[in-house]
C-alpha positions in Angstrom: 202.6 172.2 195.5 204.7 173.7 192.3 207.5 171.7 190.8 211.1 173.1 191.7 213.9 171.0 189.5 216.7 169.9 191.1 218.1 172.7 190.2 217.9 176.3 188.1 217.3 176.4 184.4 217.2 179.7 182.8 213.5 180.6 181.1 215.1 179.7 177.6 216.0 176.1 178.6 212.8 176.0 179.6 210.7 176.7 177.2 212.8 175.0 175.2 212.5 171.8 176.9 208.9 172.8 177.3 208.5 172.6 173.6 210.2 169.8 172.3 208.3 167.3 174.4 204.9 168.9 173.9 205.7 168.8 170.6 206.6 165.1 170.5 203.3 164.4 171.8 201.6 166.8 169.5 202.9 164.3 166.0 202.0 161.3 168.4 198.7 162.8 168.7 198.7 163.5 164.9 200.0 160.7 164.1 197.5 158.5 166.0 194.2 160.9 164.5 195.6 160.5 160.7 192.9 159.1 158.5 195.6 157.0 157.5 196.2 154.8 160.8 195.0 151.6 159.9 195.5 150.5 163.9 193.0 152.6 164.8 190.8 152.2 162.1 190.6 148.5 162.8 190.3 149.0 166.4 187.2 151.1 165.7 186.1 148.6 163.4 186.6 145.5 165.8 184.9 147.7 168.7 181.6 148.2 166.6 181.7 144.4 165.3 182.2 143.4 168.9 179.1 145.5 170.1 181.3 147.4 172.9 180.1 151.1 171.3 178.5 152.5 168.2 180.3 153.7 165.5 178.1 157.4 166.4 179.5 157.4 169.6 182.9 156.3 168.6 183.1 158.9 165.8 181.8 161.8 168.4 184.1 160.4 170.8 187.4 161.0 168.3 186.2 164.4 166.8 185.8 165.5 170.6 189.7 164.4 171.1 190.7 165.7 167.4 189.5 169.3 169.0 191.1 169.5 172.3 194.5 167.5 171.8 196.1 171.1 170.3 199.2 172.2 170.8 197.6 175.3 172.1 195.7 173.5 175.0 198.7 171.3 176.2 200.5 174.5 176.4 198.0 176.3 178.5 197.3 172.7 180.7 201.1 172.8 181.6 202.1 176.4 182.0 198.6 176.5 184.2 200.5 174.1 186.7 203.8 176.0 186.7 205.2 172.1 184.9 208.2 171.1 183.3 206.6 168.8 180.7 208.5 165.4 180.9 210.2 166.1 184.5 208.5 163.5 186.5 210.5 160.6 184.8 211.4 158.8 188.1 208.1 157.9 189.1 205.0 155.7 187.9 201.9 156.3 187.7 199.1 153.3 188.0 195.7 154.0 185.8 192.9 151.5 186.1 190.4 152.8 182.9 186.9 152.4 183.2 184.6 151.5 180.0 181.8 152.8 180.3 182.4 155.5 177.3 184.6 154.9 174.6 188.3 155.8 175.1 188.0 156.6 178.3 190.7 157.3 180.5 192.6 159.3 177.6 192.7 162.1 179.6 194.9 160.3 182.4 197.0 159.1 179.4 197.3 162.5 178.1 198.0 164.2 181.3 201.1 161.4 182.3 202.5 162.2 178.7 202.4 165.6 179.8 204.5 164.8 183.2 206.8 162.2 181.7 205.8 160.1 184.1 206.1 156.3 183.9 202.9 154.4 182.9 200.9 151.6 183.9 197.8 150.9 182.6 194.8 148.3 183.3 192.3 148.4 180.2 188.9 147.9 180.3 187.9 144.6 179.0 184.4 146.9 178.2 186.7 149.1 175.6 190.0 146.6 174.9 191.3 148.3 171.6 190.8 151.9 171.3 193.2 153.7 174.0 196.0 151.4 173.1 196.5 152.3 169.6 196.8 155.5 171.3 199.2 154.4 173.8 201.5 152.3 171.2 201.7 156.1 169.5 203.1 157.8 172.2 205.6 155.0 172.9 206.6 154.9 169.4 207.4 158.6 169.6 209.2 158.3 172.4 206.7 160.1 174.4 205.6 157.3 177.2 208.9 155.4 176.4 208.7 153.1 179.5 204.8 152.6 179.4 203.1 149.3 179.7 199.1 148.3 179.9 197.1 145.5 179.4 193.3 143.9 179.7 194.9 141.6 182.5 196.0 143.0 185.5 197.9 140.2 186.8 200.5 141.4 183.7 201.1 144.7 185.4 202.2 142.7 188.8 204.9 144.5 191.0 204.5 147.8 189.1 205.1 149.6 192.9 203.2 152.7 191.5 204.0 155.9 193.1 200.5 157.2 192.5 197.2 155.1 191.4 194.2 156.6 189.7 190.7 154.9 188.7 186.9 155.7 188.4 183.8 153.9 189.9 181.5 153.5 192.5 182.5 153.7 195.9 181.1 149.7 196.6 184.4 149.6 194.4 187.2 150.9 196.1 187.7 148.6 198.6 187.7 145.6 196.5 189.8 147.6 193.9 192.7 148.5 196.9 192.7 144.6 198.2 193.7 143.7 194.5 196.3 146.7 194.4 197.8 145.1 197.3 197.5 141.5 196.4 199.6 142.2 192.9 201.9 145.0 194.4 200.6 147.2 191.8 201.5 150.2 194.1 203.4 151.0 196.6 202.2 151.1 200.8 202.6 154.5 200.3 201.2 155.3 197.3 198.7 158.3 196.3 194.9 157.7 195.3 193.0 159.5 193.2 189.5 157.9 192.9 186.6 159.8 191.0 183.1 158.6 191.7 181.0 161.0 190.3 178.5 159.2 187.8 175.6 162.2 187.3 175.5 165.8 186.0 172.5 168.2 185.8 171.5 170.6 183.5 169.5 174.0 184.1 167.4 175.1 181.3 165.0 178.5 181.3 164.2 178.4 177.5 163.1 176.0 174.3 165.4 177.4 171.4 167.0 174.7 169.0 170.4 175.0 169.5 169.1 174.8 173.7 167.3 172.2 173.1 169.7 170.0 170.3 172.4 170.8 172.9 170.3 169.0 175.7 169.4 166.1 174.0 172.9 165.4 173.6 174.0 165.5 176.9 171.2 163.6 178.0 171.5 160.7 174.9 174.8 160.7 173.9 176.6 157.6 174.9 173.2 156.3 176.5 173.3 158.0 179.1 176.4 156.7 180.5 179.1 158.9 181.3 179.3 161.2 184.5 179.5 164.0 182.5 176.0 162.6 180.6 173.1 164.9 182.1 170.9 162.6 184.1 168.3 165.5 186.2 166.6 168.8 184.2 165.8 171.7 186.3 163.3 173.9 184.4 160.5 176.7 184.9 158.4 174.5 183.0 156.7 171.2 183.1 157.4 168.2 181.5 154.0 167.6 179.6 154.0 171.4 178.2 157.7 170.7 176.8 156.8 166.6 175.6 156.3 166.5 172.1 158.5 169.3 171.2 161.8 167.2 173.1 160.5 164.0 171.7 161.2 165.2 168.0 164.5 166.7 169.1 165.1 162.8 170.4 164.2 160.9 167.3 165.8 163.2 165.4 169.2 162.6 167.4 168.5 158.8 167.7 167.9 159.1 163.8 171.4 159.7 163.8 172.8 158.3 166.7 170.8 154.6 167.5 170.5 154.0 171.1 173.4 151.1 171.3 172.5 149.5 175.1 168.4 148.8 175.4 167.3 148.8 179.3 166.0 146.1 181.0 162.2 144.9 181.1 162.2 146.4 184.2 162.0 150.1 183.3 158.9 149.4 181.9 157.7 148.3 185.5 158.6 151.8 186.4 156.8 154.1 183.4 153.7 151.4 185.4 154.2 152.5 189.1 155.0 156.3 187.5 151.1 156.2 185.9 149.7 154.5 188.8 150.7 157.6 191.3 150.2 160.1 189.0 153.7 161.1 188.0 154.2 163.1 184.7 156.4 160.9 182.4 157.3 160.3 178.9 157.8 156.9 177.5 160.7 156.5 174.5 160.6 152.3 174.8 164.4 152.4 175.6 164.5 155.7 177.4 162.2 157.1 180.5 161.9 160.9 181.2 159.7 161.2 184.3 159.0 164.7 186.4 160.4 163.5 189.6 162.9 165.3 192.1 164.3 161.8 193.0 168.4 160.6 192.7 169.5 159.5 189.6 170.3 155.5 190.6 168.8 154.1 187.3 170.2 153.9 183.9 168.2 155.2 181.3 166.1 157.8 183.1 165.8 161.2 182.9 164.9 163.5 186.2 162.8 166.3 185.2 162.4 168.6 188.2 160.0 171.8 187.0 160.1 175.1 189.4 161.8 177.6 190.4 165.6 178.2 189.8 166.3 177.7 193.6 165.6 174.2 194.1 168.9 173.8 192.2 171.1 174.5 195.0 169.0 172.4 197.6 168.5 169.5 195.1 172.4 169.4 195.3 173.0 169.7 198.5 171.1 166.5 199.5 172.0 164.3 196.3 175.5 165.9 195.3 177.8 162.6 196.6 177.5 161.4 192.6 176.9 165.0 191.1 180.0 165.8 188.4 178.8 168.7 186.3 176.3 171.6 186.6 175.3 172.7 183.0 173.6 176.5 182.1 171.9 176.6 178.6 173.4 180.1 178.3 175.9 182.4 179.7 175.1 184.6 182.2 172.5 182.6 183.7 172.6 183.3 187.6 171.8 180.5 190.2 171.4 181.8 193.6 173.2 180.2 196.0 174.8 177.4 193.6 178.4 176.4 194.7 179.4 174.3 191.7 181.2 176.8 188.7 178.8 176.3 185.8 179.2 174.9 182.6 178.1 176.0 179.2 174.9 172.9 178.2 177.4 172.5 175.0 180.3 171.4 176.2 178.6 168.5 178.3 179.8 165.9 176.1 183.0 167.4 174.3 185.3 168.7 177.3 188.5 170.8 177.5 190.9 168.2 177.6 191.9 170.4 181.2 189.0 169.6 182.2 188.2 168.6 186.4 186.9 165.5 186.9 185.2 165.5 190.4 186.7 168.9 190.3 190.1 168.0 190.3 192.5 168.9 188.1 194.3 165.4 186.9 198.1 166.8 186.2 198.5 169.6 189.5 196.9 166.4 191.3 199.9 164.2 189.4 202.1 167.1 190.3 201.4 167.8 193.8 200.8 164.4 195.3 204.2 162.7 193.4 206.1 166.0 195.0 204.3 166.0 198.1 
């Protein structure tokens, strides 16, 4: 559903309106990427000491933002959904951030800037100092004026959100509506958005560098963590003929970028039962890749799935309920019979910030449910 104001404004009042608030959250953005913000500079700094993420992963994580949050991109996000930027005013807007990657949820932050909508926020006690130097930005310049967030939930009590968004598992939506309702965080009424994609794939037909370097980071980066981290290779080759040439392309990376999580003892029991039946595998001590055509359910493992390019489509089909991303290593590559719109292999772990989680669209999903 499209936005209609209250009533007409001519295309100049528009755009005007358009820009001014875009362009208040632009300097907040600028303001809060500065090499000379000292709050996020000792939020980055307490994060590492506190062992919550890497300093790696953290600096990736920031560069990826420093690219997308343009004026340019806002701009294209907004006119792409037919929005006023900063109309939604009368109505709030309940975010429950995961922390599993660092600053996650900044593109719920970004895209309720965007709207002008009122803002609640529950942050992760996984990633507690990051997003809200972020947040105390855009309230300074009077961007999310009436925002408010916190670690404890209990603090947000009675917010009566008109619309509630979170990530996780679906074992977790049922416990997380009970507590909604228990601290009146939303209203009876209220809209859901709740993402539980946790996986992505990536379809490969050649071993170039820039192929393979762009792999390795959407496998590695972040540990493996992130919905958007590739979790299952399809290839026309095996595992064992590609082995050593990946694993230098992985110590290289982790050369760079030190795995920050270790697995449990456990995966060890699994590279075990793996040799015992025969499976091809490789072992990396804190990382398995294993030629299987299993679900991804375990953290740091890597599905390689050799063959042809049409077990793609039926591989999805029977384990998409998790699936968030299909990755190509080059355009043009065709898929027969693939429903998903493919993604370029290199922009697995540094998104548009328009980007669809679980193929939605975050701000028309703002747009259309709160106008609904």
């Amino acid at each position: 559903m499209i936005f209609k104001p209250d009533h007409e404004y001519t295309h100049e009042q528009l755009n005007m309106n358009n820009n001014k608030h875009i362009e208040r959250l632009q300097k907040a953005v600028d303001d809060w990427l500065s090499p000379g913000n000292f709050q996020l500079k000792q939020a980055i700094d307490r994060t590492v000491h506190d062992g919550f993420f890497s300093f790696p992963d953290i600096k990736h994580r920031i560069l990826s933002l420093k690219r997308s949050l343009k004026k340019d991109s806002l701009n294209r996000w907004v006119e792409k959904n037919k929005l006023m930027p900063g109309s939604l005013g009368s109505h709030r807007v309940l975010c429950l951030h995961a922390g599993n990657l660092p600053l996650m949820g900044v593109q719920d932050v970004i895209a309720s800037a965007l709207a002008g909508i009122e803002y609640r926020g529950k942050i992760s006690r996984k990633d507690p100092y990051l997003l809200p130097t972020l947040l105390g930005k855009l309230k300074a310049h009077n961007v999310l004026a009436k925002s408010l967030w916190s670690t404890n939930i209990r603090d947000l009590s009675d917010s009566r959100a008109d619309a509630v968004m979170f990530s996780g598992s679906s074992r977790s939506v049922k416990p997380v509506r009970k507590t909604i309702q228990k601290h009146r965080l939303a209203k009876d009424n209220a809209e859901y958005l709740i993402r539980t994609a946790h996986y992505s794939v990536a379809v490969i037909d050649q071993t170039d560098p820039a192929t393979m370097e762009n792999l390795v980071e959407a496998v590695f980066r972040y540990g493996g963590k992130g919905c958007r981290s590739v979790a299952v290779v399809f290839a026309p080759f095996s595992l064992d003929s590609i082995k050593c040439e990946l694993t230098d392309y992985i110590e290289a990376f982790w050369l760079k970028n030190p795995q920050h999580q270790k697995p449990r003892p456990s995966l060890y029991h699994r590279f075990a039962y793996n040799k015992a039946v025969g499976h091809p595998q490789s072992w990396l001590d804190n990382f398995l890749i294993e030629q299987t055509e299993m679900p991804p359910e375990h953290d740091f493992v890597l599905h390689w799935v050799a063959g042809e390019m049409e077990k793609v489509p039926r591989f999805i089909e029977k384990h998409g309920a998790g699936l968030q991303s299909v990755y190509i290593s080059r355009k043009g590559m065709q898929i027969q019979g693939l429903k998903h719109q493919p993604v370029l292999l290199g922009q697995a772990q540094s998104p548009p910030i328009d980007w669809k989680p679980d193929g939605i669209d975050t701000l028309a999903w703002l747009v259309d449910k709160i106008h609904a």
